[in-house]
MILUM-228725 format. One record per residue (C-alpha): residue in one letter; y, z, x. Coordinates in nm, 2 decimals, always signed. Example, Ala and Ser with C-alpha at 12.3 -4.5 7.8 and 13.67 -1.06 7.14 Angstrom:
<atoms>
+------+--------+--------+--------+
| rest |     c2 |     c3 |     c1 |
+------+--------+--------+--------+
|    A |  -0.45 |  +0.78 |  +1.23 |
|    S |  -0.11 |  +0.71 |  +1.37 |
+------+--------+--------+--------+
</atoms>
This chain:
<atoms>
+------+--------+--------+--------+
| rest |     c2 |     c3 |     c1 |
+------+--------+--------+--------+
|    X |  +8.67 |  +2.12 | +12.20 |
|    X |  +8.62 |  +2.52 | +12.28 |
|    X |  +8.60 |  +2.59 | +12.66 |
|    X |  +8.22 |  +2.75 | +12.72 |
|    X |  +8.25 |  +2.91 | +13.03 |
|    X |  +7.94 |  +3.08 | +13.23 |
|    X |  +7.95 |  +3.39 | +13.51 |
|    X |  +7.71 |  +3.54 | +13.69 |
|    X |  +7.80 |  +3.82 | +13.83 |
|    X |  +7.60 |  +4.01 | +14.16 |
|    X |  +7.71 |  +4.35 | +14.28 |
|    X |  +7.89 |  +4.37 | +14.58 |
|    X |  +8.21 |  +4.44 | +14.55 |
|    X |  +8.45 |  +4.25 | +14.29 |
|    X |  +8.62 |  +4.26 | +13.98 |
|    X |  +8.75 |  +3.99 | +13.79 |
|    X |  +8.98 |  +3.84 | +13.46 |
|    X |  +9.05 |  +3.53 | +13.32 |
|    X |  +9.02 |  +3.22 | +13.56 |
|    X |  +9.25 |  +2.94 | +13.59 |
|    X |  +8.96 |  +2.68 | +13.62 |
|    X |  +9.01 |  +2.42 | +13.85 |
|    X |  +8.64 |  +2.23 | +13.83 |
|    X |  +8.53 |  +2.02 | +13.51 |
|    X |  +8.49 |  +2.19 | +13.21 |
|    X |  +8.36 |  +1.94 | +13.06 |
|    X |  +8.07 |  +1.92 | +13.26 |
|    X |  +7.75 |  +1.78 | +13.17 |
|    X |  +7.59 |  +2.00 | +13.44 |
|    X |  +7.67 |  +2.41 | +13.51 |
|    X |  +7.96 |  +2.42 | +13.81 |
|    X |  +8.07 |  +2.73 | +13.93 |
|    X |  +8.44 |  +2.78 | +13.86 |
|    X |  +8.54 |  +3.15 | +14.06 |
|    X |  +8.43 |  +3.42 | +14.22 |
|    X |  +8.59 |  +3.69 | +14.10 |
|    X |  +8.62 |  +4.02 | +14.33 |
|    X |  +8.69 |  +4.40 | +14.20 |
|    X |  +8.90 |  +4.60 | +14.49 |
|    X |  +9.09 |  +4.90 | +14.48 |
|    X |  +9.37 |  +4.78 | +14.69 |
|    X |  +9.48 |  +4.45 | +14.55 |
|    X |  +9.79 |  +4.43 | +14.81 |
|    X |  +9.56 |  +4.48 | +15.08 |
|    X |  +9.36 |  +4.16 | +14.94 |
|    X |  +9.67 |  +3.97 | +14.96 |
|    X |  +9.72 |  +4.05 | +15.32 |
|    X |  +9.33 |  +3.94 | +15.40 |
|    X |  +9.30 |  +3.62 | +15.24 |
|    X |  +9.65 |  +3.52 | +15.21 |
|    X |  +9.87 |  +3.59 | +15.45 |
|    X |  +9.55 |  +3.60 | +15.72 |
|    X |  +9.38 |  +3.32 | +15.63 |
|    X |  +9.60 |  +3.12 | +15.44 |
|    X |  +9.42 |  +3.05 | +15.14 |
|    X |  +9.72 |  +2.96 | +14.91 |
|    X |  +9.74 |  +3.04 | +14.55 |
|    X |  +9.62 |  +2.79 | +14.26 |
|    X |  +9.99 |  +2.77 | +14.08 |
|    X | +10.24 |  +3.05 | +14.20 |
|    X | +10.32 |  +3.29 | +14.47 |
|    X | +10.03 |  +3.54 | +14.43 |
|    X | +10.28 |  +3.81 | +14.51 |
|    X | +10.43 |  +3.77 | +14.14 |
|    X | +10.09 |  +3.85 | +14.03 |
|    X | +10.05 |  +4.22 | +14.17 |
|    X | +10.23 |  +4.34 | +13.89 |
|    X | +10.01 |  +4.56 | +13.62 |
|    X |  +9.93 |  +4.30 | +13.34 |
|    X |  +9.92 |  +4.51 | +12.98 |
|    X |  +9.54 |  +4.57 | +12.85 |
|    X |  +9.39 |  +4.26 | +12.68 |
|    X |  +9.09 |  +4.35 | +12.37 |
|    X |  +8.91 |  +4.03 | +12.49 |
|    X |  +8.89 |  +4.18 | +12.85 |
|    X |  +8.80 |  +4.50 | +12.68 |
|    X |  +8.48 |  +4.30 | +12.54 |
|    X |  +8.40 |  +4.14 | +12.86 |
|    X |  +8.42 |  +4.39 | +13.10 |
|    X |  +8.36 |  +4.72 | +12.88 |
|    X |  +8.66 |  +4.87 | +13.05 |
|    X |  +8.99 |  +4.96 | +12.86 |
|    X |  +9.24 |  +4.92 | +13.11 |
|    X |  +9.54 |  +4.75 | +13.22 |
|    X |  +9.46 |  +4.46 | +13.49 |
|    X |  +9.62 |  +4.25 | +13.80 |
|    X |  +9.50 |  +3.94 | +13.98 |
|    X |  +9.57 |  +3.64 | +14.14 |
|    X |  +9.41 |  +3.32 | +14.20 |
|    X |  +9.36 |  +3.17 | +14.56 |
|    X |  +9.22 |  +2.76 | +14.61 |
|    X |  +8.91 |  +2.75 | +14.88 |
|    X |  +9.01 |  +2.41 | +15.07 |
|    X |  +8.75 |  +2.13 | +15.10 |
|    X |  +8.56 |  +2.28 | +14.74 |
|    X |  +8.68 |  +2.40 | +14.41 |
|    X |  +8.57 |  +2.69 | +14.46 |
|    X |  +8.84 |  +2.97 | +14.29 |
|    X |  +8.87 |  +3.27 | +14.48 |
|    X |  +8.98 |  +3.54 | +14.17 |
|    X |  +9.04 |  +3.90 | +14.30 |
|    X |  +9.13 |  +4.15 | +14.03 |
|    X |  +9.20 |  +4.57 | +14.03 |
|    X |  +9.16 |  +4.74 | +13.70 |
|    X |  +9.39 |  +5.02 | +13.68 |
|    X |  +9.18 |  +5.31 | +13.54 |
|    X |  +8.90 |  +5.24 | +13.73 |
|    X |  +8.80 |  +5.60 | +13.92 |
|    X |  +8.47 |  +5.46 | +14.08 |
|    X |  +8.48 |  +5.47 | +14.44 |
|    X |  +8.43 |  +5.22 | +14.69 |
|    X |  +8.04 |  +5.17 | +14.74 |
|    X |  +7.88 |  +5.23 | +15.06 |
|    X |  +7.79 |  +4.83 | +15.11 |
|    X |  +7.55 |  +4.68 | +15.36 |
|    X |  +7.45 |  +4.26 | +15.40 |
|    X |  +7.10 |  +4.35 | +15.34 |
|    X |  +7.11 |  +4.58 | +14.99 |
|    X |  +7.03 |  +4.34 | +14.68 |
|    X |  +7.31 |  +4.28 | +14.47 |
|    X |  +7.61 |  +4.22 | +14.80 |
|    X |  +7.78 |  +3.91 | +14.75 |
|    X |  +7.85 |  +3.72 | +15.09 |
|    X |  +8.15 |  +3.48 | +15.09 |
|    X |  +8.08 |  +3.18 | +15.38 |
|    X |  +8.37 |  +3.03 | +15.52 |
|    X |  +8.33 |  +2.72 | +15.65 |
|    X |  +8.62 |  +2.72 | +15.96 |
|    X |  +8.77 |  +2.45 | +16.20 |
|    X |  +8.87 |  +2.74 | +16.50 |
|    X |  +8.67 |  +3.06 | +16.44 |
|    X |  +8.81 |  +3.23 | +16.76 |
|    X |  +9.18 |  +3.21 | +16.63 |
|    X |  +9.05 |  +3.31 | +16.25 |
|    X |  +8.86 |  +3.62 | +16.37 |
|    X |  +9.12 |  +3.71 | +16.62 |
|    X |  +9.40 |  +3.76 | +16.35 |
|    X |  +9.17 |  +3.94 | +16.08 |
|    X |  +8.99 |  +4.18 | +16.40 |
|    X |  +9.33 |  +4.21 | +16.50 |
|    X |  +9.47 |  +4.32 | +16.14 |
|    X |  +9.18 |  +4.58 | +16.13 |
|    X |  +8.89 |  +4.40 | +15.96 |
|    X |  +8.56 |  +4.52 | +16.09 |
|    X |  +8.35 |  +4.29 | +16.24 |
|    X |  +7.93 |  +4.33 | +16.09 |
|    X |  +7.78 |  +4.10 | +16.33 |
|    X |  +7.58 |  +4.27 | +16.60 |
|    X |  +7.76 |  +4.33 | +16.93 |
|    X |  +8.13 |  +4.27 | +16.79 |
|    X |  +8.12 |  +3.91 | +16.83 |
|    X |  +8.02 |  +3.54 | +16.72 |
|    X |  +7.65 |  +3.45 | +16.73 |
|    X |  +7.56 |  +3.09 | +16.83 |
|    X |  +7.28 |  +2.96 | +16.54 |
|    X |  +7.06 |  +2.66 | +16.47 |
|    X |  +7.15 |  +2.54 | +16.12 |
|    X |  +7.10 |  +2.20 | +15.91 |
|    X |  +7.40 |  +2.02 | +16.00 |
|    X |  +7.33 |  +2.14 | +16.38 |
|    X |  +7.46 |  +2.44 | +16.60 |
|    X |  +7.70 |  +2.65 | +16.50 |
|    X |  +7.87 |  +2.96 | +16.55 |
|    X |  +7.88 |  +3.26 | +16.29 |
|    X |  +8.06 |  +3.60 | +16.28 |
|    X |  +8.07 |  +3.82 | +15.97 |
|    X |  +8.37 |  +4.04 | +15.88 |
|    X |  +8.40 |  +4.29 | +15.64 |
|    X |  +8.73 |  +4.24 | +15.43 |
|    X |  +8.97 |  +4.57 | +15.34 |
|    X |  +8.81 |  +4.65 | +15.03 |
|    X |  +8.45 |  +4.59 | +15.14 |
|    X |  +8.34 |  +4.23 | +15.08 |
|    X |  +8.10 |  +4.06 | +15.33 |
|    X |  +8.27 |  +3.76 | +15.46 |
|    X |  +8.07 |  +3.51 | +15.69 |
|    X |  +8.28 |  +3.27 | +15.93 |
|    X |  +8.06 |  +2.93 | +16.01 |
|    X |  +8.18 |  +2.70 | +16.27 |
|    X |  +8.01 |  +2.41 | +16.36 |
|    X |  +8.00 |  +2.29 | +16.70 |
|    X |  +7.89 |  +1.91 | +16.66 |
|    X |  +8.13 |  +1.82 | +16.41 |
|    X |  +8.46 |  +1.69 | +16.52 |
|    X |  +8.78 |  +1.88 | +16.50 |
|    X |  +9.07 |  +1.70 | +16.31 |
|    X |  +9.34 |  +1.57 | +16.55 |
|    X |  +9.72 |  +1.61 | +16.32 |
|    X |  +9.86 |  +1.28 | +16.23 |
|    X | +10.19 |  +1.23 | +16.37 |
|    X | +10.45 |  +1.40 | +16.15 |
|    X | +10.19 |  +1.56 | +15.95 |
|    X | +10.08 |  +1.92 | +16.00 |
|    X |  +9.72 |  +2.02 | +16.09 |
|    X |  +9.48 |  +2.07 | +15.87 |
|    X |  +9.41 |  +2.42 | +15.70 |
|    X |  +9.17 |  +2.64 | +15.92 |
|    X |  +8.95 |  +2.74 | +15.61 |
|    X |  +8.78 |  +2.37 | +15.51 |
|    X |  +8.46 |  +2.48 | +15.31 |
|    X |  +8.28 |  +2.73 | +15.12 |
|    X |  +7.96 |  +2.85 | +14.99 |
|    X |  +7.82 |  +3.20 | +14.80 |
|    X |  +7.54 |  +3.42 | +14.95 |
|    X |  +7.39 |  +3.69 | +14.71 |
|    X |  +7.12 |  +3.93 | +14.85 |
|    X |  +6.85 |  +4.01 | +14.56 |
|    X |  +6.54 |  +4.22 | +14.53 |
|    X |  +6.27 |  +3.93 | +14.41 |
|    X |  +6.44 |  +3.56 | +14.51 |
|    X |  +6.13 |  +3.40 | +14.29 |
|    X |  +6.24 |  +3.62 | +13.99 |
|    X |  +6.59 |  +3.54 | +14.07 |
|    X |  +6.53 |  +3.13 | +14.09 |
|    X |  +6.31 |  +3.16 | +13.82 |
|    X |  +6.66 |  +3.31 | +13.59 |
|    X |  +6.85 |  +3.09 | +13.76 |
|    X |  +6.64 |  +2.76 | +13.63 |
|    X |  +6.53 |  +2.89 | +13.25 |
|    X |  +6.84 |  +3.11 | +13.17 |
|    X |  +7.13 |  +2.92 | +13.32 |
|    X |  +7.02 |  +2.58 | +13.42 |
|    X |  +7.10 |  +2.53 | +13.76 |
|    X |  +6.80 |  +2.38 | +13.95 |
|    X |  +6.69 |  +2.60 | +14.21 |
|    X |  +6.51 |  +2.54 | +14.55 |
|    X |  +6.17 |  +2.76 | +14.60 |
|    X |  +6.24 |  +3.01 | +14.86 |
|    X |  +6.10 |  +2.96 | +15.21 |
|    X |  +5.83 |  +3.20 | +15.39 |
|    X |  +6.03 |  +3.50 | +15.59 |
|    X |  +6.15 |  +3.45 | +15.91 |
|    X |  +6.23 |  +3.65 | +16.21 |
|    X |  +6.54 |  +3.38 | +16.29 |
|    X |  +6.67 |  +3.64 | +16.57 |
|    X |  +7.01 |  +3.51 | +16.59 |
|    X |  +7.08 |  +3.51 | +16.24 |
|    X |  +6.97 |  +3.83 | +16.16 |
|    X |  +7.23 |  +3.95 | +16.45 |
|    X |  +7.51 |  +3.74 | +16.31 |
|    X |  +7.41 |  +3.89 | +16.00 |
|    X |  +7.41 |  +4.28 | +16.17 |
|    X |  +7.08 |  +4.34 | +16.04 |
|    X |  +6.85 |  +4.27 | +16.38 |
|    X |  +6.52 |  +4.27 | +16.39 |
|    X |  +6.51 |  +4.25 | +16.03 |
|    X |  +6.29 |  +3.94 | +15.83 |
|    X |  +6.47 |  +3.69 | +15.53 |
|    X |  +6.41 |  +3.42 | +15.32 |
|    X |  +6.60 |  +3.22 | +15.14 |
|    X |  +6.65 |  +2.98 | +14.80 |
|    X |  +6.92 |  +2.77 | +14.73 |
|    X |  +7.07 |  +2.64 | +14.42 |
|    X |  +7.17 |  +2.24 | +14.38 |
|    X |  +7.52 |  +2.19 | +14.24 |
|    X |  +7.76 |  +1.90 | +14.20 |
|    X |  +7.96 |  +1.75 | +14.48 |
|    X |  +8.23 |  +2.00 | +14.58 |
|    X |  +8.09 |  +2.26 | +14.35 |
|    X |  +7.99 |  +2.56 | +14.63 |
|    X |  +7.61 |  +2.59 | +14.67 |
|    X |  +7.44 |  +2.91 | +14.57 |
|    X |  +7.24 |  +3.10 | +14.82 |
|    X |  +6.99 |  +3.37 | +14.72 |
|    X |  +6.89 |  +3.60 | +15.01 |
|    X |  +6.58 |  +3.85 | +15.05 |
|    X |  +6.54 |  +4.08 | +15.28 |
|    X |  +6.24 |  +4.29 | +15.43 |
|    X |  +6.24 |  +4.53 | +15.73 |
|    X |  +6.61 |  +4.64 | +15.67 |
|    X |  +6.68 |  +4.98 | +15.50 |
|    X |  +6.84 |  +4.87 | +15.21 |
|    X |  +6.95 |  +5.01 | +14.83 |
|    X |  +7.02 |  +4.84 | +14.56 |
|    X |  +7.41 |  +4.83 | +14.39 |
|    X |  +7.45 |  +4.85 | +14.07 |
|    X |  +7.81 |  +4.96 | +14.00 |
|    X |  +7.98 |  +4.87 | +13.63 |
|    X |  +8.15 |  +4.56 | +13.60 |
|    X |  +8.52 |  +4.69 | +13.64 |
|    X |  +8.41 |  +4.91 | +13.96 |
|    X |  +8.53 |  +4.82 | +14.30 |
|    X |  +8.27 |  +4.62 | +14.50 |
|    X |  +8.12 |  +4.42 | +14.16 |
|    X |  +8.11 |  +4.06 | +14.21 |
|    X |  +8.09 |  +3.81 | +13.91 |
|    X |  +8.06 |  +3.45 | +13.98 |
|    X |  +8.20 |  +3.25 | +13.65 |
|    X |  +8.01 |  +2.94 | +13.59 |
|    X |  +8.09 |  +2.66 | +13.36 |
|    X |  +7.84 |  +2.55 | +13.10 |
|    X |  +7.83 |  +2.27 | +12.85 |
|    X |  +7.67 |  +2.45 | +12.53 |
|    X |  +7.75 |  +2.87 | +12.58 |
|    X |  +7.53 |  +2.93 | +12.21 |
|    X |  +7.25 |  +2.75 | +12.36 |
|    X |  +7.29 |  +2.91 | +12.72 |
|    X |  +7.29 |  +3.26 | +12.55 |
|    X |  +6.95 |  +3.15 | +12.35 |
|    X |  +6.78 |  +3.05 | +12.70 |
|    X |  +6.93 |  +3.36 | +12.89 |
|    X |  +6.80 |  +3.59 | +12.63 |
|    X |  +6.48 |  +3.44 | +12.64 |
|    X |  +6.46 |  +3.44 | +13.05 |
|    X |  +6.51 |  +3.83 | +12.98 |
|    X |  +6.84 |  +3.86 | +13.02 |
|    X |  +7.05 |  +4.12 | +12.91 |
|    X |  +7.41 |  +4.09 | +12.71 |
|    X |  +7.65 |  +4.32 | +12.88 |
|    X |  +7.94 |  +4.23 | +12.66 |
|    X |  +8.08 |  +4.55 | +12.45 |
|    X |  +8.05 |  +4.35 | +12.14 |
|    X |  +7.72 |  +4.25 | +12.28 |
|    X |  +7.76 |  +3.87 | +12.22 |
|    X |  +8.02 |  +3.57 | +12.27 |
|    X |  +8.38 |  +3.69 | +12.35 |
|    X |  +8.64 |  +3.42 | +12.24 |
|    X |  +8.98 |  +3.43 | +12.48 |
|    X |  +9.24 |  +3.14 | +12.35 |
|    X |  +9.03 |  +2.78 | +12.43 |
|    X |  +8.77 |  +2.97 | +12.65 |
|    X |  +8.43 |  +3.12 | +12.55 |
|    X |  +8.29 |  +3.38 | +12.73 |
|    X |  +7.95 |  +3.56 | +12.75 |
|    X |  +7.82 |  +3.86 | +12.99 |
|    X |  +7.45 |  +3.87 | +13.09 |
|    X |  +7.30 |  +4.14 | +13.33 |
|    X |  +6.97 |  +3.92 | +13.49 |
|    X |  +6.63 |  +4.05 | +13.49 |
|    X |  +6.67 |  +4.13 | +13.91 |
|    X |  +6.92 |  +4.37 | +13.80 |
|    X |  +7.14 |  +4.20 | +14.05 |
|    X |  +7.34 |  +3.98 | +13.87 |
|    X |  +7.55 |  +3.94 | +13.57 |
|    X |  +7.64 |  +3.58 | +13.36 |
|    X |  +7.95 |  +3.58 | +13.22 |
|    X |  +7.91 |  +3.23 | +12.99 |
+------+--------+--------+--------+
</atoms>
């Protein structure tokens, strides 16, 4: 049975290649398998979410992966970029979430100038077990901290109070820290070692129109989507965010058990620009997601309005695995099925 496998891809900052898939691909249901980041400084990558946070690799030591990999025609098609590639694939604990980073070697874009608020930025949310120890090695390694005032914000959220910092990685990705303070921290067993400080995940994508975005999101890719709440002046999250004073709202995608949920943002009364940078540039996001029938997704997606991105401008077949690159209507993200 061929492998259909879905992406959406939001701009941010990422870049991306084939994913060792560690979710169901036999799915009845769409599951995200990866989030796949483009940076210009792979080693650099390494150092944040490897050797910092301790996110360890899905089958080998990530190092062995920073060599140049030799240019592939199917990533060609995908990602419209002729190029040799490198990458390496890191396991999220608690989810199955895949975190994919990827540097294409011809790329000449530059970094973009990224903000939390500007549709299109991806934010990664770390669920953590000790955010002061987390923080204090990446702040400490140089990472800049986003959150207003340098430091942790204490926030009301549905599974109670919690503290949140947001960190900017070394190539430019938005990286929330959640800590909850309610829930009880895991005590070693005897003999054992603790457990790992990273212990969930979700995705946050800012967008221009969140009911144009849920509305893709249900018709195009099947994924049932929560309507998006009024905006709110939530004062402490917009400071944990770094945007104060500004207003959000917020939708919210339903996914299996262990697949990540999928968080839409809009903002209003934050300067903000849209990103729209080509797949292979560093900053673009794609989020892969796994669907069970990729002909009939690309039937739905095209009529949602969707655009096929592909070079060959339809299905790209890689080995077992089927692939297929949308561009939504919001212009934020892209569906790689």
């Amino acid at each position: 049975m061929k492998r259909s496998i879905a992406a959406i891809a939001a701009i941010f900052a990422i870049a991306t290649g084939i994913a060792r898939a560690q979710a169901p691909l036999n799915s009845p249901v769409p599951v995200i398998l990866n989030i796949l980041t483009v940076n210009d400084n792979l080693d650099r990558t390494l150092e944040f979410y490897h050797h910092l946070l301790g996110l360890q690799s899905t089958d080998t030591d990530p190092r062995a992966r920073l060599a140049w990999y030799p240019q592939a025609p199917q990533l060609d098609d995908m990602y419209r970029n002729h190029s040799d590639t490198r990458n390496f694939y890191l396991k999220i604990p608690g989810t199955d979430l895949i975190l994919e980073p990827e540097q294409f070697r011809t790329s000449t874009a530059k970094k973009l100038d990224t903000h939390v608020q500007d549709p299109g930025a991806v934010h990664l949310i770390f669920y953590t077990r000790d955010l002061d120890t987390v923080s204090g090695w990446l702040v400490k390694a140089g990472a800049k901290v986003i959150s207003t005032g340098g430091k942790a914000v204490r926030v009301t959220t549905e599974r109670g109070p919690a503290r949140e910092l947001v960190i900017q990685d070394f190539n430019g990705f938005f990286v929330k820290f959640v800590e909850f303070e309610n829930e009880p921290k895991p005590a070693p067993a005897p003999g054992l070692a603790p457990s790992p400080y990273i212990n969930g995940a979700t995705i946050g994508i800012a967008v221009q129109d969140i009911q144009k975005t849920a509305k893709f999101y249900r018709d195009a890719v099947g994924i049932d989507v929560r309507m998006p709440t009024n905006f709110t002046t939530n004062a402490e999250e917009a400071r944990a965010l770094g945007v104060p004073g500004a207003e959000y709202r917020e939708s919210a995608a339903s996914l299996p058990e262990k697949t990540p949920t999928l968080h839409f943002f809009e903002f209003k009364g934050a300067t903000q620009k849209a990103l729209h940078p080509a797949i292979a540039d560093p900053n673009a996001v794609v989020i892969r997601i796994n669907v069970p029938n990729i002909e009939a997704a690309m039937a739905k997606a095209k009529a949602a309005g969707a655009e096929i991105i592909s070079a060959s401008g339809g299905i790209t077949v890689f080995g077992r695995n089927h692939f297929l690159m949308l561009k939504d209507p919001d212009e934020i993200g892209r569906a790689h099925v």
